[in-house]
C-alpha positions as CSV (number, residue, x, y, z in Angstrom):
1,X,0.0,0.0,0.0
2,X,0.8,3.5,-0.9
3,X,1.6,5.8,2.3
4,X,0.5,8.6,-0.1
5,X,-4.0,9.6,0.4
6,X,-5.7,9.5,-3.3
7,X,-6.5,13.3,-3.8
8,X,-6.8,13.5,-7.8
9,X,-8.3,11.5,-10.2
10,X,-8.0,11.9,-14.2
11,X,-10.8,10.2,-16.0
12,X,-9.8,10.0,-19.7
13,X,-12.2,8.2,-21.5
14,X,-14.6,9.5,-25.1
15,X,-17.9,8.2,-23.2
16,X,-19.5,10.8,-21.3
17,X,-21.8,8.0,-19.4
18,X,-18.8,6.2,-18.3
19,X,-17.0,9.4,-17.1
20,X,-19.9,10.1,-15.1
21,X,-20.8,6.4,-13.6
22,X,-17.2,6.6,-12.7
23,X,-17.1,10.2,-11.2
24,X,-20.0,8.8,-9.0
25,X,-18.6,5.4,-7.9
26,X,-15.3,7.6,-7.0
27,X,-17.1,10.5,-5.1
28,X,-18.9,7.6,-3.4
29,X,-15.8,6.5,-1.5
30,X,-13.7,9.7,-1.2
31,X,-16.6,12.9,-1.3
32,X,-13.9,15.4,-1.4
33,X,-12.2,14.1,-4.2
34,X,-11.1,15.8,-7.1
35,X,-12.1,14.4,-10.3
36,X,-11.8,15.7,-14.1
37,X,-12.4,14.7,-16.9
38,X,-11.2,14.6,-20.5
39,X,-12.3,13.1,-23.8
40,X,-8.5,11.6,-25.2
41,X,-5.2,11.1,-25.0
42,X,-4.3,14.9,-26.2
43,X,-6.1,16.5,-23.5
44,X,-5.2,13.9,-21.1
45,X,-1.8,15.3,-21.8
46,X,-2.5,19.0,-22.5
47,X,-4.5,18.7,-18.8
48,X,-1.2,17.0,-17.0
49,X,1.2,19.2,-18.7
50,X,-0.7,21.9,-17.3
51,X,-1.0,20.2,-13.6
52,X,1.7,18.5,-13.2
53,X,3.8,21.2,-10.5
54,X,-0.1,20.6,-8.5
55,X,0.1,16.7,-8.2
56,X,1.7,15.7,-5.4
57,X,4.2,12.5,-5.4
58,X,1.9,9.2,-5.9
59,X,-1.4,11.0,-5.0
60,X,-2.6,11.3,-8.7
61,X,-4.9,8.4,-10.5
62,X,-5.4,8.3,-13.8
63,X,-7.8,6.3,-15.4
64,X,-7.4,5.5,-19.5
65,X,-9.7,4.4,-21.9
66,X,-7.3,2.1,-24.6
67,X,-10.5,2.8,-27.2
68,X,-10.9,6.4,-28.0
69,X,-10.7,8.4,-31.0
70,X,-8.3,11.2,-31.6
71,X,-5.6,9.5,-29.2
72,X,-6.3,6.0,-27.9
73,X,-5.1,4.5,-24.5
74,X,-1.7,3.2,-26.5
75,X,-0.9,6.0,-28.1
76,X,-1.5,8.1,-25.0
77,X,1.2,5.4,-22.7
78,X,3.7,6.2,-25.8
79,X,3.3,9.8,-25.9
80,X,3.1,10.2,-22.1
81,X,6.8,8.0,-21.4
82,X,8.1,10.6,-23.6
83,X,7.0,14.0,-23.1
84,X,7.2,13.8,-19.0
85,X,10.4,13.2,-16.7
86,X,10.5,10.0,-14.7
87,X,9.8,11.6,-11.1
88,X,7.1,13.8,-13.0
89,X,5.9,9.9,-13.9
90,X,6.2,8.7,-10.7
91,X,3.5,10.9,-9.2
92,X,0.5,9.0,-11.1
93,X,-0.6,5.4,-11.0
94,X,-2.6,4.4,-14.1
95,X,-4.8,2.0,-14.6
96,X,-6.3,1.2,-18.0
97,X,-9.8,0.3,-19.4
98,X,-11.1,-1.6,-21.9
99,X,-14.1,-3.0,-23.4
100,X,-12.3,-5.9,-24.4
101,X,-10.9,-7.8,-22.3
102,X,-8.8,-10.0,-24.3
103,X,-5.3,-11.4,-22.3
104,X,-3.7,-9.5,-25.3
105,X,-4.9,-6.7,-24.6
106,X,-4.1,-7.2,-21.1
107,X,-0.6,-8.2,-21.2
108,X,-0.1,-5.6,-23.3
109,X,-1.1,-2.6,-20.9
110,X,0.8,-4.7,-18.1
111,X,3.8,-4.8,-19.8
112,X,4.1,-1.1,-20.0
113,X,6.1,-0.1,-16.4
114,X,3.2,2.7,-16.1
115,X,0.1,0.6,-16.2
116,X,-0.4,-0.6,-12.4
117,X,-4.4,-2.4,-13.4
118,X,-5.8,-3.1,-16.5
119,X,-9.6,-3.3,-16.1
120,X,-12.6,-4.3,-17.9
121,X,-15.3,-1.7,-18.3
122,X,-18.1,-1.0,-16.7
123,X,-16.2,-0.7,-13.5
124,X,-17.6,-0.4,-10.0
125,X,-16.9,1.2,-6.7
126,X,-15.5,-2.4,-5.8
127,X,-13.2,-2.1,-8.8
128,X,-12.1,1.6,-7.5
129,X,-12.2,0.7,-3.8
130,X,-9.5,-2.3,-4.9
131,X,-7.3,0.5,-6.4
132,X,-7.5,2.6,-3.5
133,X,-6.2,0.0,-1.4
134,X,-3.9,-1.2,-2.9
135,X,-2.1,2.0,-4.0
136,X,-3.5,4.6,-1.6
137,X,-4.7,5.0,2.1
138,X,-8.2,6.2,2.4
């Protein structure tokens, strides 16, 4: 478990019903969370770019879609190991979604060193509460 509290979440996913079942699941748990939400990989990375001196070491969850137009999920993972220093890196656990849940698909997001869960969409506040667990303290 992570000694760090979850006090950001980055919802990056092209469904605007999923963003919001997920918001609610997540302000379930933690009420005072902050949660936002973008609709692809560029403005996932526009919206870190432009947060990144405000997220505090390992207290940052980002949750990727690996389906979205624009900029999927993979693209997102390449561009993101590029364009951000390691300890800028280190500050955000991600966990990736999918529709298809295909061991492919998941070895493939597990095999990147950024990609803590791979999950299969919908998710539930069981799903969340897991990730909170295991890499925050309520």
């Amino acid at each position: 478990m992570n000694s760090t509290r979850l006090k950001w979440v980055l919802l990056v996913d092209d469904d605007g019903t999923t963003n919001m079942l997920n918001k609610l699941f997540l302000k379930k748990l933690i009420p005072d969370l902050d949660i936002d939400t973008v609709t692809d990989g560029h403005r996932a990375l526009d919206f870190i770019e432009a947060n990144i001196n405000d997220i505090d070491q390992g207290s940052f969850l980002l949750i990727l879609d690996i389906e979205m137009p624009i900029m999927n999920g993979w693209q997102f993972l390449e561009a993101f190991d590029i364009l951000f220093r390691k300890e800028e890196k280190e500050k955000i656990v991600i966990a990736v979604l999918t529709a298809n849940s295909s061991e492919e698909v998941t070895y493939k997001a597990l095999s990147n060193t950024r990609v803590k869960e791979c999950l299969q969409k919908p998710l539930s506040d069981i799903n969340f509460r897991s990730i909170i667990q295991t890499y925050f303290y309520e």
